[in-house]
C-alpha positions as CSV (number, residue, x, y, z in Angstrom):
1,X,11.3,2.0,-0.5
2,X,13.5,0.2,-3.0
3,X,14.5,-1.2,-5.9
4,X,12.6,-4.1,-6.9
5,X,13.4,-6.7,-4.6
6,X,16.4,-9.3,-4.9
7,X,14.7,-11.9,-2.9
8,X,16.7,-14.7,-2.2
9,X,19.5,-12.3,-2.4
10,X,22.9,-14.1,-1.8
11,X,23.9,-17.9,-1.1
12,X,27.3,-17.2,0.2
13,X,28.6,-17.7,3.7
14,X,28.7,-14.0,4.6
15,X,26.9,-11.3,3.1
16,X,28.7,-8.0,2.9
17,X,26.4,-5.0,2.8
18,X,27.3,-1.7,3.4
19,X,26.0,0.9,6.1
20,X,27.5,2.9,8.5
21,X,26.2,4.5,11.5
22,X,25.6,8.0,11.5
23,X,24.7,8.9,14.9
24,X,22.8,7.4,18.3
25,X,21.4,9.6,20.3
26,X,19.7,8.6,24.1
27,X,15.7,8.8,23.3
28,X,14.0,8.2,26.9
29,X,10.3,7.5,25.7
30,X,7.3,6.1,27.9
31,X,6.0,2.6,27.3
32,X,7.5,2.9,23.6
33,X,5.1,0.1,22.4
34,X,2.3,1.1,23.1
35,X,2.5,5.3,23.3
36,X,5.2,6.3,20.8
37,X,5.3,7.6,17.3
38,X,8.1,9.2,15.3
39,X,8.7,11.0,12.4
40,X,12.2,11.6,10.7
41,X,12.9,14.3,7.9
42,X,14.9,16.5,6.0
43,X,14.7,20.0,5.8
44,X,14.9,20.4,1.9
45,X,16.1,24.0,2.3
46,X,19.1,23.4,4.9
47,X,19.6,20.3,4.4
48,X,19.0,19.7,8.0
49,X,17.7,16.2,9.5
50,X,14.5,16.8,11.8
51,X,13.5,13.3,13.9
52,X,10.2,14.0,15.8
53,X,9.5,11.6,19.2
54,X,6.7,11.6,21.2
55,X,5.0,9.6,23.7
56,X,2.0,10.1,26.0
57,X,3.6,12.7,28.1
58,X,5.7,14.8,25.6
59,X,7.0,15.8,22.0
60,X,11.0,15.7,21.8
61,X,12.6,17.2,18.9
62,X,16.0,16.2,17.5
63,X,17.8,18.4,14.9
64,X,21.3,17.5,13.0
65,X,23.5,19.6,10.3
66,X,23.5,18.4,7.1
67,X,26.5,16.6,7.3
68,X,24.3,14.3,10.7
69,X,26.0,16.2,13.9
70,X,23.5,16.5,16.6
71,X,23.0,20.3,16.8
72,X,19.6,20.9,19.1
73,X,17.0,19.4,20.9
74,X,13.2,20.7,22.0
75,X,11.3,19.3,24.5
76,X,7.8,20.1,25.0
77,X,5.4,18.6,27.5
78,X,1.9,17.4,26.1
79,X,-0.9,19.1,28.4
80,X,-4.0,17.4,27.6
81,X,-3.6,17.0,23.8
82,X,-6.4,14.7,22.7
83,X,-5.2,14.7,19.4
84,X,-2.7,12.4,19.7
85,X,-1.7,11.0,16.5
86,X,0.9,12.5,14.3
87,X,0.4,13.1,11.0
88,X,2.6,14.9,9.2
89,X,5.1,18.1,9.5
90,X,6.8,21.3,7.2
91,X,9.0,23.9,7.6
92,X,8.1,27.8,7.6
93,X,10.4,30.5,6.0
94,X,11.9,30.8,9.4
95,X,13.5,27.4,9.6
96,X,10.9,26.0,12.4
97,X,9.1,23.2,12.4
98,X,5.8,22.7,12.7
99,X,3.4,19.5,13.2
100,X,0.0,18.0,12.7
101,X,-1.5,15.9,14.7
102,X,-5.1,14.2,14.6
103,X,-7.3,12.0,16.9
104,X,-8.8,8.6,15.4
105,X,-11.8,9.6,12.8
106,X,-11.2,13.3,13.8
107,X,-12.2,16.2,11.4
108,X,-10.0,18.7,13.5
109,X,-6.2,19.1,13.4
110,X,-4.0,20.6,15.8
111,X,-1.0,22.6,14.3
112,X,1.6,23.2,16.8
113,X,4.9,25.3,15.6
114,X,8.0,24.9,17.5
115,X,10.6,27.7,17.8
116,X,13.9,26.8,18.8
117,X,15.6,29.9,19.7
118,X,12.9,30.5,22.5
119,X,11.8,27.0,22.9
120,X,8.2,28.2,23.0
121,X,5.5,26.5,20.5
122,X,2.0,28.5,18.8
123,X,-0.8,26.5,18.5
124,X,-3.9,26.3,16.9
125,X,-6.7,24.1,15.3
126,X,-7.6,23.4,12.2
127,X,-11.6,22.1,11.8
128,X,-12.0,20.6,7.9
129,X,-15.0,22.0,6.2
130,X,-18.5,20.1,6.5
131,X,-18.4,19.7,2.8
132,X,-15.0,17.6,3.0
133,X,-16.1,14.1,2.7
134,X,-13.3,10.9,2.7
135,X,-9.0,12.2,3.5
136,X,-7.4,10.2,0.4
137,X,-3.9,10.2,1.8
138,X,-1.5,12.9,3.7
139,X,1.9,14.4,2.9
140,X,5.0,16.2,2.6
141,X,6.5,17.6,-0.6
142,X,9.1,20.7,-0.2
143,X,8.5,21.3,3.3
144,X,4.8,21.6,3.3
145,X,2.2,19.7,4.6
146,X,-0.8,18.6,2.4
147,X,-4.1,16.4,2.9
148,X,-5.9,15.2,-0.2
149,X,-9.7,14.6,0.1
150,X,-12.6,14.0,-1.7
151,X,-15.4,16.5,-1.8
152,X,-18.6,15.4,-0.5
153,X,-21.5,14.6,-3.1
154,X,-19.1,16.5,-5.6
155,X,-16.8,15.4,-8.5
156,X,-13.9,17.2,-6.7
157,X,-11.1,16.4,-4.7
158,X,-10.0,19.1,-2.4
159,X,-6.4,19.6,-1.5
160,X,-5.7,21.2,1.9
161,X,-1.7,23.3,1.5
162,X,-0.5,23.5,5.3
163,X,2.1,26.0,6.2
164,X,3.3,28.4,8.3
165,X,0.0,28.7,10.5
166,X,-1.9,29.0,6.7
167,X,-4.0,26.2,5.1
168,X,-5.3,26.5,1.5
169,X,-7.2,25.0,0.2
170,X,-7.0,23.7,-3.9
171,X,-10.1,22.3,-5.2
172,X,-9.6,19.7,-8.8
173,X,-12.5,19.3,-10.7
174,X,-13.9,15.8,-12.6
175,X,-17.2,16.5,-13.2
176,X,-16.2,17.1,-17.0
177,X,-14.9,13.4,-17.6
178,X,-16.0,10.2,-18.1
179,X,-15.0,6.8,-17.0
180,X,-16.2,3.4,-18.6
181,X,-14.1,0.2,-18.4
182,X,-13.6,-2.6,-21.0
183,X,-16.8,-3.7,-20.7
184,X,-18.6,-0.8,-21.4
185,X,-19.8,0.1,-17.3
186,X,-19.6,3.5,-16.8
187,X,-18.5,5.2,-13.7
188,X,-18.7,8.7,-12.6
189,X,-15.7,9.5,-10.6
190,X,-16.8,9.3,-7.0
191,X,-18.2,5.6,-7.9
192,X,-14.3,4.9,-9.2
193,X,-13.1,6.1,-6.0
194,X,-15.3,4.1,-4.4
195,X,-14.7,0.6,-6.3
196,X,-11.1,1.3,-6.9
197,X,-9.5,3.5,-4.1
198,X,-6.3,5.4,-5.0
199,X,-3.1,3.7,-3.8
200,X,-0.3,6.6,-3.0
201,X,3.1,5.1,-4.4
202,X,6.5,6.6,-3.0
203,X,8.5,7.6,-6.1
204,X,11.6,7.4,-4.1
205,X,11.3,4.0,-2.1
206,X,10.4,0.4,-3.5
207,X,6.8,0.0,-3.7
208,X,5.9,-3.5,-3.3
209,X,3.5,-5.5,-5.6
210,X,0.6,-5.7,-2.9
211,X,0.4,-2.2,-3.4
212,X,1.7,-1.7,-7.2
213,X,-1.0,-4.2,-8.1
214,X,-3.6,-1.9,-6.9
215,X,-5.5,-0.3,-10.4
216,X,-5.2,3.0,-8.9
217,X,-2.8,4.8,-8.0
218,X,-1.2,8.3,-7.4
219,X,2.4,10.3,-7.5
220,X,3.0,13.1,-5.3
221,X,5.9,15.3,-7.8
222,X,6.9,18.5,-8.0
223,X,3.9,20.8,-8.4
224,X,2.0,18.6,-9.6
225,X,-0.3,15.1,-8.5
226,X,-0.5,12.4,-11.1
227,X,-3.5,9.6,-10.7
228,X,-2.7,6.3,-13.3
229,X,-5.9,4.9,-13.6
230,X,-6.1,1.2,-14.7
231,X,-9.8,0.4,-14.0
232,X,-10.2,0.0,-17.7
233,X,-7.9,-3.3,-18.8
234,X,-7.0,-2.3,-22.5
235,X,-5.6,1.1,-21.1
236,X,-3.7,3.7,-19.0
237,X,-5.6,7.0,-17.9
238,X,-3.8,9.5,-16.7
239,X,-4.5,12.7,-14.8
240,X,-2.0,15.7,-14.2
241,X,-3.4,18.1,-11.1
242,X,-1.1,21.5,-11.5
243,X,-0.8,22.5,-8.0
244,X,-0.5,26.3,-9.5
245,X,-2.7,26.7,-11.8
246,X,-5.3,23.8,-10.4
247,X,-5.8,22.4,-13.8
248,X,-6.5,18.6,-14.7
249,X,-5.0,17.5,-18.0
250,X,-6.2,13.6,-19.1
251,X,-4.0,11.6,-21.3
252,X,-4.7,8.1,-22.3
253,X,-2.6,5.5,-23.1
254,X,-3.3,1.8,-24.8
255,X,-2.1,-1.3,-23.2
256,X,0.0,-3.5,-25.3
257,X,-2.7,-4.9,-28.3
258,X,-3.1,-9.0,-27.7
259,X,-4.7,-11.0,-29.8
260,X,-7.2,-12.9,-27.4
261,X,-8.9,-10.6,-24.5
262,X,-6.7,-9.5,-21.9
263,X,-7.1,-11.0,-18.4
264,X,-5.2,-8.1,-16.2
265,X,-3.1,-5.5,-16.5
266,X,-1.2,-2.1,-15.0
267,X,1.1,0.5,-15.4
268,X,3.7,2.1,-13.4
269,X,5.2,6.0,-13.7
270,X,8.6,6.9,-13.2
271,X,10.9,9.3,-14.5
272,X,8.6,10.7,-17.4
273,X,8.2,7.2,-18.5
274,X,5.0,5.1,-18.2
275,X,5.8,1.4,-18.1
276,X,3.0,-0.6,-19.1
277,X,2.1,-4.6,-18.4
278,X,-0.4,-6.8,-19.4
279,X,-1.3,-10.9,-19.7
280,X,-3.5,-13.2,-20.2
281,X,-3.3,-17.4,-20.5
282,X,-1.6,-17.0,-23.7
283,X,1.1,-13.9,-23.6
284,X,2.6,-11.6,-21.6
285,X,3.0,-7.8,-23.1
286,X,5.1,-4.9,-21.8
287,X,5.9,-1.9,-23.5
288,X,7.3,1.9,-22.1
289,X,6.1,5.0,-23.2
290,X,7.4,8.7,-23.1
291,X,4.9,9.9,-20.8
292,X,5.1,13.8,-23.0
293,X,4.8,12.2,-26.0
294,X,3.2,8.8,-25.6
295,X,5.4,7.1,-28.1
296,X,6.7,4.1,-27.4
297,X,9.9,3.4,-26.5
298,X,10.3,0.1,-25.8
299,X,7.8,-3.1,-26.6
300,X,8.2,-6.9,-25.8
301,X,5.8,-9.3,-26.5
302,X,6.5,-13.0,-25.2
303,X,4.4,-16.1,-25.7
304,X,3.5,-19.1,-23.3
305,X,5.9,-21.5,-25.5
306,X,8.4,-18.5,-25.1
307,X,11.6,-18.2,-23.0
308,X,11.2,-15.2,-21.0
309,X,15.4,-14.4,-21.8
310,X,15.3,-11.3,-20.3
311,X,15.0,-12.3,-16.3
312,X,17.4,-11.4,-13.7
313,X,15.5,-14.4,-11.5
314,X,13.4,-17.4,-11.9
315,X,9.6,-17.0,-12.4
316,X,8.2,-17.4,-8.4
317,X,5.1,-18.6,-6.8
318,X,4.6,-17.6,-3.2
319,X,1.9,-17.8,-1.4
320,X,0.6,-17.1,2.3
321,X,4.6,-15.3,2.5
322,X,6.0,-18.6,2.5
323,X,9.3,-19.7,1.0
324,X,8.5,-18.9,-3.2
325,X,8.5,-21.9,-5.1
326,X,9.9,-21.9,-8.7
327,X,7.6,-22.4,-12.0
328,X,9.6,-24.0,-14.6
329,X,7.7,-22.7,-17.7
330,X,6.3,-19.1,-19.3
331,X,2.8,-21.3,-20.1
332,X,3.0,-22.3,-16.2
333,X,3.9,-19.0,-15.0
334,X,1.1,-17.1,-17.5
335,X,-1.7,-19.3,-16.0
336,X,-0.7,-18.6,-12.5
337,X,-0.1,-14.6,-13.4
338,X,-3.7,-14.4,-15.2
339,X,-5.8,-15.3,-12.0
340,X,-4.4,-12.4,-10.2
341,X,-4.3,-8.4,-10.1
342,X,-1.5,-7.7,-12.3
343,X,1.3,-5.4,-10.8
344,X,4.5,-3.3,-11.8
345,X,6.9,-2.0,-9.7
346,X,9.6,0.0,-11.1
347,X,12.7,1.5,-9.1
348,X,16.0,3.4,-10.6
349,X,19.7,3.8,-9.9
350,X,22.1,6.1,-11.5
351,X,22.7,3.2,-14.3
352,X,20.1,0.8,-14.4
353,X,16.1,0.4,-13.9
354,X,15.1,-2.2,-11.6
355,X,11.5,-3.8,-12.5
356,X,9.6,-6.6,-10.9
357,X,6.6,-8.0,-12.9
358,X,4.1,-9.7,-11.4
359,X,0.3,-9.8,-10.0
360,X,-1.3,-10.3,-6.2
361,X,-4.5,-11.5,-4.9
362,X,-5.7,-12.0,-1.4
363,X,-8.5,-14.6,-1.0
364,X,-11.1,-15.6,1.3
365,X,-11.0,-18.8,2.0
366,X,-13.6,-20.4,4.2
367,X,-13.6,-24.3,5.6
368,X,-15.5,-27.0,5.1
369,X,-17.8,-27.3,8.4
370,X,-16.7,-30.4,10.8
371,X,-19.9,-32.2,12.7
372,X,-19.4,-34.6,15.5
373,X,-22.7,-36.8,15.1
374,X,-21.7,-38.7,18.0
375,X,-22.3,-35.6,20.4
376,X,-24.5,-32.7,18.0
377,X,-28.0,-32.6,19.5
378,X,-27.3,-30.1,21.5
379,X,-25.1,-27.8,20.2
380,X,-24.8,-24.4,19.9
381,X,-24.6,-24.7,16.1
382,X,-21.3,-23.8,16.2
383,X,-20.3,-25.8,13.1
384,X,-16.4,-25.3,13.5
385,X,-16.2,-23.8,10.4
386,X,-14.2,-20.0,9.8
387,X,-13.1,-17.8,7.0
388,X,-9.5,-16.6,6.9
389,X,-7.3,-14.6,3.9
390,X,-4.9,-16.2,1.7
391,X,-2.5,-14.0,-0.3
392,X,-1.0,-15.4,-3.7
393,X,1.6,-13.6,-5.7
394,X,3.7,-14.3,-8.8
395,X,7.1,-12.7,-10.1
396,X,9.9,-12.4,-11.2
397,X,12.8,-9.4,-11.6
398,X,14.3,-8.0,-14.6
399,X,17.0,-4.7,-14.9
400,X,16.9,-2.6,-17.8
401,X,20.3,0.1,-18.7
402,X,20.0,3.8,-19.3
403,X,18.9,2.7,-23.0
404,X,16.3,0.6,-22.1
405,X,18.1,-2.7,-22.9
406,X,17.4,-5.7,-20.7
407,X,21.0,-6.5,-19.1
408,X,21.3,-9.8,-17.8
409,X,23.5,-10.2,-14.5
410,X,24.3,-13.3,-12.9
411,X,25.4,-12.0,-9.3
412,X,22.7,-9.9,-8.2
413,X,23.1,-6.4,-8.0
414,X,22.3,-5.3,-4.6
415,X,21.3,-1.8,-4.0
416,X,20.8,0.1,-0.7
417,X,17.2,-0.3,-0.2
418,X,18.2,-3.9,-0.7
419,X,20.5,-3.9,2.6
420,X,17.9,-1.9,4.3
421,X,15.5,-4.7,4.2
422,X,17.7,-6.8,5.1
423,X,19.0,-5.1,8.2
424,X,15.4,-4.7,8.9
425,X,14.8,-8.2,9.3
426,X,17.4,-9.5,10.8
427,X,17.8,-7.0,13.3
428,X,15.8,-7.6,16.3
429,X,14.4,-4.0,18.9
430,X,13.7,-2.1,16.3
431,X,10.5,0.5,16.2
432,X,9.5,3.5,14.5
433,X,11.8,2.7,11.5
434,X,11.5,5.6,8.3
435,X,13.8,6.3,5.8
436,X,15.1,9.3,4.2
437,X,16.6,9.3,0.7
438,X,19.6,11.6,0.4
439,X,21.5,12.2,-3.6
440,X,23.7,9.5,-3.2
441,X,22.3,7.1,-0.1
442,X,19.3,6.1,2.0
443,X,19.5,6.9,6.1
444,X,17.9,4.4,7.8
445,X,16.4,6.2,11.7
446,X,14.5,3.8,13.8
447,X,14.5,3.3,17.6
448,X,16.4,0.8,19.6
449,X,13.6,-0.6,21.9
450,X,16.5,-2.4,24.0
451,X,19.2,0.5,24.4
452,X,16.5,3.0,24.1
453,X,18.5,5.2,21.5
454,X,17.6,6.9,18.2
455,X,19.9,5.4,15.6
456,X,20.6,6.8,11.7
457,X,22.8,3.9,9.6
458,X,23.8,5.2,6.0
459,X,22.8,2.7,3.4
460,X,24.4,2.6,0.3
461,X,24.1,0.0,-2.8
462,X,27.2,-2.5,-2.8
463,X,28.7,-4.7,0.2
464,X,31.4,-3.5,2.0
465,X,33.4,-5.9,4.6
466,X,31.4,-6.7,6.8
467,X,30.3,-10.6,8.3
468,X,27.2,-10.8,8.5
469,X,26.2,-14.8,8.5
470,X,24.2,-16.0,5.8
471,X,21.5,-14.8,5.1
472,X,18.8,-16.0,2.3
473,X,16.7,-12.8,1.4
474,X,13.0,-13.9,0.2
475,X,10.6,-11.2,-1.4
476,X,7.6,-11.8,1.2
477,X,9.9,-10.5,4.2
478,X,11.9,-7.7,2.7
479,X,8.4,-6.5,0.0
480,X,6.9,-4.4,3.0
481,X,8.6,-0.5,2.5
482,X,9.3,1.6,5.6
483,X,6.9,5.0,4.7
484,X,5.7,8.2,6.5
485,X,2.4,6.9,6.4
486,X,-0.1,6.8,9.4
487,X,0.9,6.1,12.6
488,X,-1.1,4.2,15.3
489,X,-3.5,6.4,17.6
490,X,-2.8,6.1,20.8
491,X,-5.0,4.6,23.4
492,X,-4.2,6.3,26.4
């Protein structure tokens, strides 16, 4: 949900960010906490802004014009609806919304349109086939609904196309390539679903290096899904799944050639561009390559007795989400980087490309045992010992112009997504927050747990004159995007 993250953002005494409210509107939900879920949207047709509210006792629909006047409202009560979890949403021909929703480890889906004119709803359920094995991930691209699975005991993945009271169902097949990492293991693909699950990116939002760090990944674009797989360490593979014409086309591109073994390294697709990263103890390598052509565009290669010149922050060290701490040298920061799961994120503006380099781990750690001789005869053998996570990540920010060059800019350049994560965690009663991102801004909706309102703010990049304290922004709290993804089921 961003731009790469300006994490200590601003050490002034006010920070000025801009957003505006766009409307507040009275949302009366039961025991929000523990039974709500909401989904906000645009209709891409209309231009119309959908928010979908529901608790334990009913679904309430709010609709608003283009320009975010409240227009309409639907209200339907929930009559013994055991799926309660709501997963997703489109728009038929005729402008009314429809919307999935699921019980916990369900295979059925209940489809429930909603026509506004009459304010009666159609329902119906959807039961997946026995021969669908694991859902991948769920969404929303040009007002329809989709689930992407993999096929049971197959080399398929199976997408299901909801609309209009339809599903279809696209089948992709792998059972023509191979897969075999650096070290000669080879995989078939169920096994490299298995060992390396497929992280779904938002190409619109910040995605933050937890996730980017992830080997692979997938891109939900226009007619088309595109998997980067980076299971393999000296390259990219790509796979293009035509939503029209169902085929796959592989491409394969090299990572950056070192000259001692490479310890980690990933890639990152945006805007036709495939932006590649790679260290080990000794150098750090990026290059970007036209993703038609594979050329490449752009190629740096820096040593560990190198200055890396081209940061827009110092090299960081945080660990457990704590307060990053600064790492003084490349060497320093390279030996650091190479023990963890390299990561790219990669976010644009209308100018400039926003990138954050970096890898994440998460460890488990376990303590030493503690024995009280004194008193241990009769124990219960309960040695005091336990095993928690530890989460380690190092970074740092760079911004690249519309030609590629690295631009180096003293203040930070603070772009909407920026404010939004800010405003997220400063502000205190909000729940259910998504974001929508419009042509020229990002709208903010959440609910106000304390005046029990739905709220839309308009984020834009710049301040705007407004004291707000001071504020020191730090990559751990503001890394975690606001998505569509799944909601809690409820428990009632």
């Amino acid at each position: 949900m961003k731009k790469l993250l300006l994490f200590f953002l601003l050490f002034s005494k006010s920070v000025l960010f801009s957003q505006t409210v766009l409307n507040s509107f009275p949302l009366n939900l039961n025991r929000p906490q523990e039974n709500g879920q909401i989904l906000s949207t645009e209709d891409v047709k209309t231009n119309e802004i959908y928010v979908f509210a529901a608790d334990n006792k009913k679904t309430q629909i709010l609709k608003y014009s283009k320009f975010f006047f409240f227009t309409d409202q639907f209200t339907d009560t929930i009559n013994n609806l055991q799926s309660k979890v709501l997963i997703g949403h489109s728009f038929s021909e005729d402008g009314n919304p429809t919307l999935y929703w699921t019980s916990d480890n369900s295979s059925d889906i209940r489809i429930v349109k909603y026509f506004f004119t009459t304010k009666t709803t159609r329902s119906l359920n959807f039961k997946f086939p026995d021969y669908t094995g694991n859902i991948i991930a769920t969404f929303q691209k040009n007002n329809t609904f989709y689930v992407l699975a993999h096929e049971k005991r197959e080399e398929h993945l199976l997408l299901f196309e909801f609309n209009d009271g339809s599903c279809l169902i696209k089948m992709f097949d792998f059972s023509d390539f191979s897969f075999q990492n650096e070290n000669g293991r080879k995989f078939t693909f169920t096994s490299l679903l298995q060992y390396y699950p497929l992280e779904k990116i938002e190409s619109s939002e910040f995605n933050p290096l937890e996730n980017t760090s992830r080997r692979n990944k997938m891109y939900f674009l226009d007619n088309r899904i595109l998997l980067t797989l980076n299971y393999n360490v000296a390259k990219t593979e790509t796979f293009e799944l035509n939503l029209e014409s169902l085929d796959v086309k592989r491409k394969v591109f090299d990572q950056p050639v070192s000259q001692k073994p490479l310890a980690t390294s990933n890639s990152f697709y945006i805007d036709k561009k495939l932006f590649q990263f790679s260290v080990n103890n000794e150098e750090f390598l990026f290059n970007v390559k036209d993703f038609e052509s594979g050329g490449t565009i752009k190629n740096v290669s820096i040593s560990k007795n190198d200055t890396i010149t081209f940061k827009n922050s110092p090299l960081f060290l945080q660990t457990n989400g704590q307060t990053p701490k600064r790492i003084k040298t490349t060497a320093k920061f390279l030996k650091q980087l190479s023990s963890l799961k390299a990561g790219i994120s990669v976010i644009k503006n209308r100018e400039n490309t926003f990138i954050t380099f970096g890898g994440f781990e998460k460890f488990l750690v376990s303590t030493a045992p503690s024995y009280d001789y004194r008193n241990n005869f009769f124990s219960d053998f309960d040695d005091g010992s336990y095993s928690e996570y530890v989460t380690k990540m190092a970074f740092f920010d760079a911004i690249m112009d519309s030609n590629l060059e690295f631009v180096h800019n003293k203040q930070p350049e603070i772009l909407a997504i920026d404010n939004i994560s800010y405003y997220r965690y400063k502000t205190r009663n909000i729940a259910f927050d998504s974001i929508i991102k419009l042509k020229d801004f990002y709208i903010l909706g959440y609910y106000d747990l304390a005046s029990r309102k739905y709220i839309m703010r308009k984020f834009t990049d710049g301040f705007m004159n407004e004291d707000l304290g001071n504020p020191i922004m730090n990559k751990a709290l503001l890394s975690n995007p606001a998505t569509f993804g799944d909601l809690k089921p409820n428990k009632n």
